[in-house]
N, CA, C and O atoms as a Tinker XYZ file with bonds, in Angstrom:
   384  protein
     1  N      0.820000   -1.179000    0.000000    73     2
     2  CA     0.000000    0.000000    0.000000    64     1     3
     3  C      0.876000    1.259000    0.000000    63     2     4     5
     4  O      0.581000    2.286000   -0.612000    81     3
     5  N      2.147000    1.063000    0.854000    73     3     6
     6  CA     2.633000    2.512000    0.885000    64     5     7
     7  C      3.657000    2.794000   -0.212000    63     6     8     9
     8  O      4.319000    3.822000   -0.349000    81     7
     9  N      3.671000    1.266000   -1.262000    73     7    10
    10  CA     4.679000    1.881000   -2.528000    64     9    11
    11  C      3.585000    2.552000   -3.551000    63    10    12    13
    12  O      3.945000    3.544000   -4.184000    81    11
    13  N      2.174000    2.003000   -3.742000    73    11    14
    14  CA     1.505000    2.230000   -4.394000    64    13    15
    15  C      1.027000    3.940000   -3.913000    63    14    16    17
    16  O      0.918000    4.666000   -4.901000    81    15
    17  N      0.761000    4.591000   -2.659000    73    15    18
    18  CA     0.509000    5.810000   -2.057000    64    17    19
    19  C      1.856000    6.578000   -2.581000    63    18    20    21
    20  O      1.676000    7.722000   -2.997000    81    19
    21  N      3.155000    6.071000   -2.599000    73    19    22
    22  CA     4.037000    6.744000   -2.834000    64    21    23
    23  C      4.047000    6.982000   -4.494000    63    22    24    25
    24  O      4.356000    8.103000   -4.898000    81    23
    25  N      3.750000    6.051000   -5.344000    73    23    26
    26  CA     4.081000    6.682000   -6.621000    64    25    27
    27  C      2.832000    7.517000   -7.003000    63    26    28    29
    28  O      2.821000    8.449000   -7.807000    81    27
    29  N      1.841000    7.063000   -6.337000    73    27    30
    30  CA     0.882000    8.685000   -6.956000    64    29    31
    31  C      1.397000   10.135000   -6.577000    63    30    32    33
    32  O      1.185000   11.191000   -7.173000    81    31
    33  N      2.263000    9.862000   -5.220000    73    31    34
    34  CA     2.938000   11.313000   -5.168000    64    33    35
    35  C      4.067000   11.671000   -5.691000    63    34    36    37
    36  O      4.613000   12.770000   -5.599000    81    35
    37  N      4.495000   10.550000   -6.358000    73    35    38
    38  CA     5.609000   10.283000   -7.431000    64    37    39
    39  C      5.239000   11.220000   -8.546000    63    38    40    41
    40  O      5.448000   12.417000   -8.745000    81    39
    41  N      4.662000   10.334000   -9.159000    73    39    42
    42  CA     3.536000   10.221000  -10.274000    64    41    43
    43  C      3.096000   11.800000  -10.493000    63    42    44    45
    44  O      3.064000   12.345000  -11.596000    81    43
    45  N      2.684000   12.582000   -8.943000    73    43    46
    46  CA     1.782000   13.765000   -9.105000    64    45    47
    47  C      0.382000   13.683000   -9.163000    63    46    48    49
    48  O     -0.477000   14.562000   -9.093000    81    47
    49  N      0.297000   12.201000   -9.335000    73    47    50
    50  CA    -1.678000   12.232000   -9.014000    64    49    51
    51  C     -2.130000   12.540000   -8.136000    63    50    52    53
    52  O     -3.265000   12.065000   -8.154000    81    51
    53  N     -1.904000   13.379000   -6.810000    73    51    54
    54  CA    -2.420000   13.560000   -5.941000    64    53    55
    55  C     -2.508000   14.746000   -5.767000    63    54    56    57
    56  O     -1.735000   15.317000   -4.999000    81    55
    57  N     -3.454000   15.387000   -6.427000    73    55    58
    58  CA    -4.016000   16.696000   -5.690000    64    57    59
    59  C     -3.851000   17.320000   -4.683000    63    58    60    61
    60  O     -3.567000   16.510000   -3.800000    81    59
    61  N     -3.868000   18.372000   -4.280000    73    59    62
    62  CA    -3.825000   19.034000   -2.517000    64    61    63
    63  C     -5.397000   18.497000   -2.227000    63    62    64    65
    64  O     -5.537000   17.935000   -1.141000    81    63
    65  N     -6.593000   18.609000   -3.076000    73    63    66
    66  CA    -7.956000   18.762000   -2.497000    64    65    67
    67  C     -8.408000   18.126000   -4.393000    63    66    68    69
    68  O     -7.911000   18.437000   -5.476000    81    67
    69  N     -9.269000   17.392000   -4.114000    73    67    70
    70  CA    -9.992000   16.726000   -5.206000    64    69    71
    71  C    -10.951000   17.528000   -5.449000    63    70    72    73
    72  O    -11.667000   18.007000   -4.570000    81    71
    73  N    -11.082000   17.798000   -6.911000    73    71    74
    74  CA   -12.475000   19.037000   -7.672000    64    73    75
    75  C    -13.641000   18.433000   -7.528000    63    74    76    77
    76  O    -14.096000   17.551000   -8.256000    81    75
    77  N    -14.187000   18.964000   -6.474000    73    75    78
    78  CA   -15.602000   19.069000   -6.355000    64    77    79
    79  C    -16.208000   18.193000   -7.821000    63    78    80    81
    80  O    -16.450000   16.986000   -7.801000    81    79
    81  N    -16.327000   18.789000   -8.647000    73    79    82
    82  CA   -16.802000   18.587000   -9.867000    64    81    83
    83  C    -16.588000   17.000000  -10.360000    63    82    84    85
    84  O    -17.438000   16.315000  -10.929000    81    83
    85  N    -15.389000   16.641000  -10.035000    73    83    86
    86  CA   -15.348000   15.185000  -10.566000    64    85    87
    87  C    -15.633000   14.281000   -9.031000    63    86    88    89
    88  O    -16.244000   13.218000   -8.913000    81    87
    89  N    -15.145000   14.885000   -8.237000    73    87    90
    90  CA   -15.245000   13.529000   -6.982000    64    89    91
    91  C    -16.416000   13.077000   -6.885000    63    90    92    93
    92  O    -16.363000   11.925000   -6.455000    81    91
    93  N    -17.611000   13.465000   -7.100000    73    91    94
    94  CA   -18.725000   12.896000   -6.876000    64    93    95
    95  C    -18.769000   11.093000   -7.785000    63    94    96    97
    96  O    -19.386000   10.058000   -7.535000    81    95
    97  N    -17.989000   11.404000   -8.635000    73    95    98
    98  CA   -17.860000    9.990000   -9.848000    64    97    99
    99  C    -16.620000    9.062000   -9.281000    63    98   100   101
   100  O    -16.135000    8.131000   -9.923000    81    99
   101  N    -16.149000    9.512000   -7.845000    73    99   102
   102  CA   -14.905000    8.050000   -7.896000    64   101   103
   103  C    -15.457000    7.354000   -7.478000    63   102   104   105
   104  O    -14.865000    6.338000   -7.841000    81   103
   105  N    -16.440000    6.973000   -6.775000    73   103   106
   106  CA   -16.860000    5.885000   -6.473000    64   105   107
   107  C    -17.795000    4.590000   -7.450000    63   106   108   109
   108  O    -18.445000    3.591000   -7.144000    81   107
   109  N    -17.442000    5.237000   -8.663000    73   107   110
   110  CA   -17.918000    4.524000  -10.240000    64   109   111
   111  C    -16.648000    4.150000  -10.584000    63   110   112   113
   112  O    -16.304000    3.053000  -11.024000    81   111
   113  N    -15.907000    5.187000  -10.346000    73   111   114
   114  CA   -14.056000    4.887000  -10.621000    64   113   115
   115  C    -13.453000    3.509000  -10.514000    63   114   116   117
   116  O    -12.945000    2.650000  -11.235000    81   115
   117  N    -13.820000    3.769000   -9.022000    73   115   118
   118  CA   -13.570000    2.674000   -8.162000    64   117   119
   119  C    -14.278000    1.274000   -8.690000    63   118   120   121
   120  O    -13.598000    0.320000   -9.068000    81   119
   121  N    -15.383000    1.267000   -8.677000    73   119   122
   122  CA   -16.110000    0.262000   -9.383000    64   121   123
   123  C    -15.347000   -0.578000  -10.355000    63   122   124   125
   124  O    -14.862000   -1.709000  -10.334000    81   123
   125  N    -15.438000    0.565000  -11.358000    73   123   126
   126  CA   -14.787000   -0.037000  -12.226000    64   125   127
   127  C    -13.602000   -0.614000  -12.396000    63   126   128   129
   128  O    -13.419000   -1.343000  -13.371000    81   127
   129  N    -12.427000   -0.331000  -11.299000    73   127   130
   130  CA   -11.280000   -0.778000  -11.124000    64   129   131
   131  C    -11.304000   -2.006000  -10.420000    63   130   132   133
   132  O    -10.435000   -2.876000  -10.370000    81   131
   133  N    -12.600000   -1.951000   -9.793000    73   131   134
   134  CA   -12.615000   -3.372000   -8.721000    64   133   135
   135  C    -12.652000   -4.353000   -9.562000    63   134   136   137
   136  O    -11.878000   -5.304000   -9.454000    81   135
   137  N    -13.962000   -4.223000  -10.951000    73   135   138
   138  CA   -14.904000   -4.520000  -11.811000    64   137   139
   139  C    -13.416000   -5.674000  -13.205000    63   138   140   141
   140  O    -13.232000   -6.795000  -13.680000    81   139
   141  N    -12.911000   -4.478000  -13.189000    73   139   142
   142  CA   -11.755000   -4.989000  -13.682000    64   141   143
   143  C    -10.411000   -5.646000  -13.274000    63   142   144   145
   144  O     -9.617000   -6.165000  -14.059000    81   143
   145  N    -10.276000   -5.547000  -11.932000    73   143   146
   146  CA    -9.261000   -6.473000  -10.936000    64   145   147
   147  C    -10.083000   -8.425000  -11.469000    63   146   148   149
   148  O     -9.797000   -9.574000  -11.805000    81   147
   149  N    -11.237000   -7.435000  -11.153000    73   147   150
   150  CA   -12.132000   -9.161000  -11.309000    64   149   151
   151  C    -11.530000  -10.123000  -12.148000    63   150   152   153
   152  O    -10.904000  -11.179000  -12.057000    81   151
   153  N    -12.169000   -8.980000  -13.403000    73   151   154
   154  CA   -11.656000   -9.609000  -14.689000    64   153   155
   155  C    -10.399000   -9.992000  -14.986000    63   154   156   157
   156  O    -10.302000  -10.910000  -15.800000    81   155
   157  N     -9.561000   -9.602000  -14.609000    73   155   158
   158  CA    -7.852000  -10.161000  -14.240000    64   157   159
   159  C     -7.701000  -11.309000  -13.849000    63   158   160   161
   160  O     -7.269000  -12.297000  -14.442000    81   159
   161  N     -8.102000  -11.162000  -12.727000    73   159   162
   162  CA    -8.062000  -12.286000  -11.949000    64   161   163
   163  C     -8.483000  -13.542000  -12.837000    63   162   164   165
   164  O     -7.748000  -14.497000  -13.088000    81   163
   165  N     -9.501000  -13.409000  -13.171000    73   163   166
   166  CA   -10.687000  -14.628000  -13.938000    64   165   167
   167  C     -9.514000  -14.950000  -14.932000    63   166   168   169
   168  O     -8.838000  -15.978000  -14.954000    81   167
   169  N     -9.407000  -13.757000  -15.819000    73   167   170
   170  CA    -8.227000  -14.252000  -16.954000    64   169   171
   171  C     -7.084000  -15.258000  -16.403000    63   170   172   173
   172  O     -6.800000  -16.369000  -16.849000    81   171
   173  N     -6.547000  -14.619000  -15.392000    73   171   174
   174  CA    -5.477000  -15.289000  -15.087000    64   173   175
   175  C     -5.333000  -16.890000  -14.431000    63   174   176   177
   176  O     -4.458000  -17.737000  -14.247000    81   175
   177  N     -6.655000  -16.717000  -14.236000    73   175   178
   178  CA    -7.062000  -17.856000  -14.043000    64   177   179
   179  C     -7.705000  -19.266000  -15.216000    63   178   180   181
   180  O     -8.254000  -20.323000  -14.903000    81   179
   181  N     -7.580000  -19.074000  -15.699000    73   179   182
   182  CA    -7.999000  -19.072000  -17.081000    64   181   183
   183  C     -6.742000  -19.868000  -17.791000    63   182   184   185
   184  O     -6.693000  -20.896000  -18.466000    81   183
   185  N     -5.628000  -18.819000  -17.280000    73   183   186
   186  CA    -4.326000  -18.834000  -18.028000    64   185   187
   187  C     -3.900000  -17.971000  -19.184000    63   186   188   189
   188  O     -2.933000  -18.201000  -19.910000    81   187
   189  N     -4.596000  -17.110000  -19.262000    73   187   190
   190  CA    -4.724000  -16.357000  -19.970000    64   189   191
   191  C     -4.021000  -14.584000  -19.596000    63   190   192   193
   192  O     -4.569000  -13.535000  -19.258000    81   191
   193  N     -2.648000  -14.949000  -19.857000    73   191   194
   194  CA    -1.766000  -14.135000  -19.291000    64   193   195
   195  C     -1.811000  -12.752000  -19.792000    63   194   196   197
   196  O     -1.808000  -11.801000  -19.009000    81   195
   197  N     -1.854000  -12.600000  -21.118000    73   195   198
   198  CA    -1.578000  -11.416000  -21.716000    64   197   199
   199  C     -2.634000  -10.704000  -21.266000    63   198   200   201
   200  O     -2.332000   -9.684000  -20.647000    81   199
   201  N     -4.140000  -11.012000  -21.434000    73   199   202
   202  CA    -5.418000  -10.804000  -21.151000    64   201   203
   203  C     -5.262000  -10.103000  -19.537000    63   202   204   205
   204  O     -5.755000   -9.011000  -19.251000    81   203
   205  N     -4.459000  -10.984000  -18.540000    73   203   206
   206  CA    -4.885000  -10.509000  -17.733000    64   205   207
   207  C     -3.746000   -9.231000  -17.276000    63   206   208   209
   208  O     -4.182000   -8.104000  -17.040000    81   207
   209  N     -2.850000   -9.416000  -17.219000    73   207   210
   210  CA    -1.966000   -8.103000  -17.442000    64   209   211
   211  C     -2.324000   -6.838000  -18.145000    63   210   212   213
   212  O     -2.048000   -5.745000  -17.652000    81   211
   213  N     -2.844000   -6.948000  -19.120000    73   211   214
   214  CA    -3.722000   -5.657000  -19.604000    64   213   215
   215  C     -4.664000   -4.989000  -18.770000    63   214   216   217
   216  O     -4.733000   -3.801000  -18.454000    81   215
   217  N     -5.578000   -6.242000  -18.386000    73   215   218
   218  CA    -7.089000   -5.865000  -17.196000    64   217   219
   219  C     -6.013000   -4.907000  -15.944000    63   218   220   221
   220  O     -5.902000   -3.715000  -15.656000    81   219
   221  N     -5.444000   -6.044000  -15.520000    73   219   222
   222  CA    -4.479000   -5.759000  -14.252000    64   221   223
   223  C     -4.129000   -4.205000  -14.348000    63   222   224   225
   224  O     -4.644000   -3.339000  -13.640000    81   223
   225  N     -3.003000   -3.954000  -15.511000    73   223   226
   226  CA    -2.507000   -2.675000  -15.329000    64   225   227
   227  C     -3.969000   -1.785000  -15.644000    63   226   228   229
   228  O     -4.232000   -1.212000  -14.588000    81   227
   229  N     -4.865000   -1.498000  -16.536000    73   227   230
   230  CA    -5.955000   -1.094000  -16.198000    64   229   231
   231  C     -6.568000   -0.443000  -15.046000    63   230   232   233
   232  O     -6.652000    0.728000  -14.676000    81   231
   233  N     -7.115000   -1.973000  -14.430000    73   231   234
   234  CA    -7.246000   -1.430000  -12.871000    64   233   235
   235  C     -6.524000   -0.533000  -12.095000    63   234   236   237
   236  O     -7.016000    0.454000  -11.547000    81   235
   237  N     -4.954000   -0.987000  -12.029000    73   235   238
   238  CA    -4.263000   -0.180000  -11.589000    64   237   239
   239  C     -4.558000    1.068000  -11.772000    63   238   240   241
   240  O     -5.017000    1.748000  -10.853000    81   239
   241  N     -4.303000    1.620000  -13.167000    73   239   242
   242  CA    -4.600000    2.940000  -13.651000    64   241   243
   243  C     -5.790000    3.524000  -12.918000    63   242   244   245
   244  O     -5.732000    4.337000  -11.996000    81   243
   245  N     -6.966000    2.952000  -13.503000    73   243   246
   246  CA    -8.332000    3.244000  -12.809000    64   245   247
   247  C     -8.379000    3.044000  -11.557000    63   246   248   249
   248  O     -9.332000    3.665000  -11.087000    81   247
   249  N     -7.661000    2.326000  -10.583000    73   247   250
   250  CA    -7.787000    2.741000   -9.010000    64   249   251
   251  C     -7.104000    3.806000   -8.248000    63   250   252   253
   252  O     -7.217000    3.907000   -7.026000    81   251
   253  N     -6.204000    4.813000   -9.171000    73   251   254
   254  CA    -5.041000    5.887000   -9.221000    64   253   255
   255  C     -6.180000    6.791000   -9.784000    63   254   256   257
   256  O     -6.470000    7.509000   -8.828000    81   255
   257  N     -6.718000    7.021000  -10.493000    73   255   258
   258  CA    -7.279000    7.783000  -10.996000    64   257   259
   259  C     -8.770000    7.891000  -10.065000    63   258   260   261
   260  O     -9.375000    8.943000  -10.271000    81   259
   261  N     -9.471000    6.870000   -9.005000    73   259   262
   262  CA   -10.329000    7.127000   -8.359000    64   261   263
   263  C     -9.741000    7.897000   -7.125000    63   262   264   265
   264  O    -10.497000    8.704000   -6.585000    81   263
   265  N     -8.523000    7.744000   -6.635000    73   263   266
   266  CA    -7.978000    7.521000   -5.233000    64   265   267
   267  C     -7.934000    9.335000   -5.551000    63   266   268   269
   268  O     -8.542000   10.177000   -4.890000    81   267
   269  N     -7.238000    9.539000   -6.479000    73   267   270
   270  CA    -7.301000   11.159000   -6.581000    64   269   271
   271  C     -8.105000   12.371000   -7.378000    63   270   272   273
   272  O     -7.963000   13.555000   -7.683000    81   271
   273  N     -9.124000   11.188000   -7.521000    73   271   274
   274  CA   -10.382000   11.652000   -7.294000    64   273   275
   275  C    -11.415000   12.392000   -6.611000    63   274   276   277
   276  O    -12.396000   13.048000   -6.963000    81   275
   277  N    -10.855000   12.059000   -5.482000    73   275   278
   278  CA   -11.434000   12.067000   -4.067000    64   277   279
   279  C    -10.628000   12.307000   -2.947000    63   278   280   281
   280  O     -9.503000   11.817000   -2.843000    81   279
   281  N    -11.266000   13.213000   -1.893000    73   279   282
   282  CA   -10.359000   13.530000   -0.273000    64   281   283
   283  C    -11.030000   12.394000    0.454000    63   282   284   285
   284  O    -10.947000   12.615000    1.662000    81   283
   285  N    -11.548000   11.470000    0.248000    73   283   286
   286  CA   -12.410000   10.808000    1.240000    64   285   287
   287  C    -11.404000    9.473000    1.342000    63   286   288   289
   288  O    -11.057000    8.659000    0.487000    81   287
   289  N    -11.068000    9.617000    2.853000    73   287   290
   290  CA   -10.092000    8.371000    3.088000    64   289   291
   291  C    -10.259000    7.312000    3.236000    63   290   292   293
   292  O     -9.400000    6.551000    3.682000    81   291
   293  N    -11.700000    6.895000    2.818000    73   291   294
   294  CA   -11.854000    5.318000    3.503000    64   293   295
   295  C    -12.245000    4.680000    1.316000    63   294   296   297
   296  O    -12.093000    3.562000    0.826000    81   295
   297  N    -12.730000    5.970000    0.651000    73   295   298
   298  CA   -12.542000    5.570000   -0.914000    64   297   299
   299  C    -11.241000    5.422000   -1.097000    63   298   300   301
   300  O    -10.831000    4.512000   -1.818000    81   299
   301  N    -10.214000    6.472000   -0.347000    73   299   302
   302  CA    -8.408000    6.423000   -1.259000    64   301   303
   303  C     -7.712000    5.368000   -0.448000    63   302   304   305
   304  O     -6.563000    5.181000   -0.850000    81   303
   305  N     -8.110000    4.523000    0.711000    73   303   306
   306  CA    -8.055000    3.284000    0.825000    64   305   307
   307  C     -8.547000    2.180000    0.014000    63   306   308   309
   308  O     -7.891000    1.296000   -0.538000    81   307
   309  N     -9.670000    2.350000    0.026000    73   307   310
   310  CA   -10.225000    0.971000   -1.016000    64   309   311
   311  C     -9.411000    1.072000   -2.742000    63   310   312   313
   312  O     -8.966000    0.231000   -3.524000    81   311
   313  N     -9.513000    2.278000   -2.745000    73   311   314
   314  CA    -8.331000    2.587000   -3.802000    64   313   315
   315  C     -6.704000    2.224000   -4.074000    63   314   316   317
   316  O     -6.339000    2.022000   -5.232000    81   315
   317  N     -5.530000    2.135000   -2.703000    73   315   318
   318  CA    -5.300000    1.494000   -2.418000    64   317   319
   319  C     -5.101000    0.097000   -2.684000    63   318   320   321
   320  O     -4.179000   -0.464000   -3.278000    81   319
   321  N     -5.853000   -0.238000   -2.285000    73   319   322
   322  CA    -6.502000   -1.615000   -1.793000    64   321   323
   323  C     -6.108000   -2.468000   -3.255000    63   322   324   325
   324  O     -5.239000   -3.264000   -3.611000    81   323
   325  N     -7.279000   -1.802000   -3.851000    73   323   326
   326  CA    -7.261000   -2.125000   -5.590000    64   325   327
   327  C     -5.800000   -1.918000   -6.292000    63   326   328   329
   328  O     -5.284000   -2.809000   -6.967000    81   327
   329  N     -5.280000   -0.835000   -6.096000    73   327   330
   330  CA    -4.015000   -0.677000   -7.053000    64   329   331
   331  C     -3.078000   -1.755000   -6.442000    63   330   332   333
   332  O     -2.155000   -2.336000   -7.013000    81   331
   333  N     -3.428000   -1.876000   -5.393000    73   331   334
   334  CA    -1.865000   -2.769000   -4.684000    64   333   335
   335  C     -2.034000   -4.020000   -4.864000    63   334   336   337
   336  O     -1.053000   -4.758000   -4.961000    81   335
   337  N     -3.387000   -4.525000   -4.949000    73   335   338
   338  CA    -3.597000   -6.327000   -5.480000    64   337   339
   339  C     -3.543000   -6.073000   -7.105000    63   338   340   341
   340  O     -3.303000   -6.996000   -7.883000    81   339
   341  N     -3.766000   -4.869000   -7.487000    73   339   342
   342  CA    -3.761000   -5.144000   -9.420000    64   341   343
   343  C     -2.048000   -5.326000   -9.672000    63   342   344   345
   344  O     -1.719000   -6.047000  -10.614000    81   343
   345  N     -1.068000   -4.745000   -8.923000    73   343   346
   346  CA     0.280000   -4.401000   -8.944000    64   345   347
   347  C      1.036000   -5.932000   -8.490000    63   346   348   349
   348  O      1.956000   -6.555000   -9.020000    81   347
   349  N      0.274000   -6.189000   -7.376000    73   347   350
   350  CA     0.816000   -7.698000   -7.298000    64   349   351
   351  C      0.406000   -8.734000   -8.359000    63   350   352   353
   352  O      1.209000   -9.660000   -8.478000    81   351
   353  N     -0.768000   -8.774000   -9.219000    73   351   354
   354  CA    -0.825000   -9.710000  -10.058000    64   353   355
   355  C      0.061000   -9.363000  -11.019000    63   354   356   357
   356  O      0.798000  -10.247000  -11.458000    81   355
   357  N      0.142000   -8.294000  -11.426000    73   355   358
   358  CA     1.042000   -8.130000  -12.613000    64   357   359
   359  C      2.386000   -8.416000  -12.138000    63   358   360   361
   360  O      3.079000   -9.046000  -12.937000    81   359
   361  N      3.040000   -8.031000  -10.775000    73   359   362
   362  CA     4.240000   -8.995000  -10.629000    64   361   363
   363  C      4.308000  -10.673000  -10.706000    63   362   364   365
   364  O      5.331000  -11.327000  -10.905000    81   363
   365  N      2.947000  -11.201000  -10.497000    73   363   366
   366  CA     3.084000  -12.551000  -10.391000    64   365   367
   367  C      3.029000  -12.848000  -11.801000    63   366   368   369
   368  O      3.894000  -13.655000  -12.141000    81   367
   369  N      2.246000  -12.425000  -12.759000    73   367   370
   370  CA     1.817000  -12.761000  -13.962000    64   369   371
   371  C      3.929000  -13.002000  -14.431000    63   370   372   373
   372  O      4.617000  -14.015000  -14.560000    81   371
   373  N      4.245000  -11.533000  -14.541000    73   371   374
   374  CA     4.946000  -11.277000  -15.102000    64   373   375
   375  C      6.259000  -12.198000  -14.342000    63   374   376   377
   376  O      7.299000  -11.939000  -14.949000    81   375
   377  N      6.492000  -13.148000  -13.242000    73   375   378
   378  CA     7.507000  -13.774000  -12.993000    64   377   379
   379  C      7.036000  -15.060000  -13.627000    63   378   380   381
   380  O      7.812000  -15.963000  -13.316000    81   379
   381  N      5.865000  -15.559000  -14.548000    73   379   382
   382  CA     5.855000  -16.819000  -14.599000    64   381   383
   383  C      6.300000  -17.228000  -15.958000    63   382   384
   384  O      6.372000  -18.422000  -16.251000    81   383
């Protein structure tokens, strides 16, 4: 969690304060990043590597893009949450 918190401030995705205007939508963000962890997963399960490395980094993206979305700490946790299991599949994918 705290390499994934660190490269959004790497990165610069992190806002001082999330725009009103879009935060109301991270929690669709989020969705969709969960929505697509899924689908990773399933792929990879599957065996279906390339497939799921795509979903994977995806999610990733889309759980970076909800997390600073939003000031609300229990969404930029679950956000979190999501980028750091999409980040570990793609390390596992990618050692096999």
């Amino acid at each position: 969690m705290r390499a994934f918190l660190l490269s959004l401030l790497v990165l610069g995705a992190s806002p001082a304060h999330a725009d009103p205007a879009t935060e109301r939508y991270a929690p669709a963000q989020l969705r969709v990043a969960n929505d697509l962890l899924e689908s990773a997963r399933a792929a990879a399960a599957r065996g279906d590597s390339a497939l799921a490395g795509r979903l994977a980094w995806q999610a990733s993206f889309d759980a970076r893009l909800a997390w600073g979305m939003s000031d609300s700490p229990q969404l930029r946790s679950e956000a979190a949450e999501v980028g750091t299991a999409a980040s570990a599949l793609i390390k596992r994918l990618a050692a096999r």
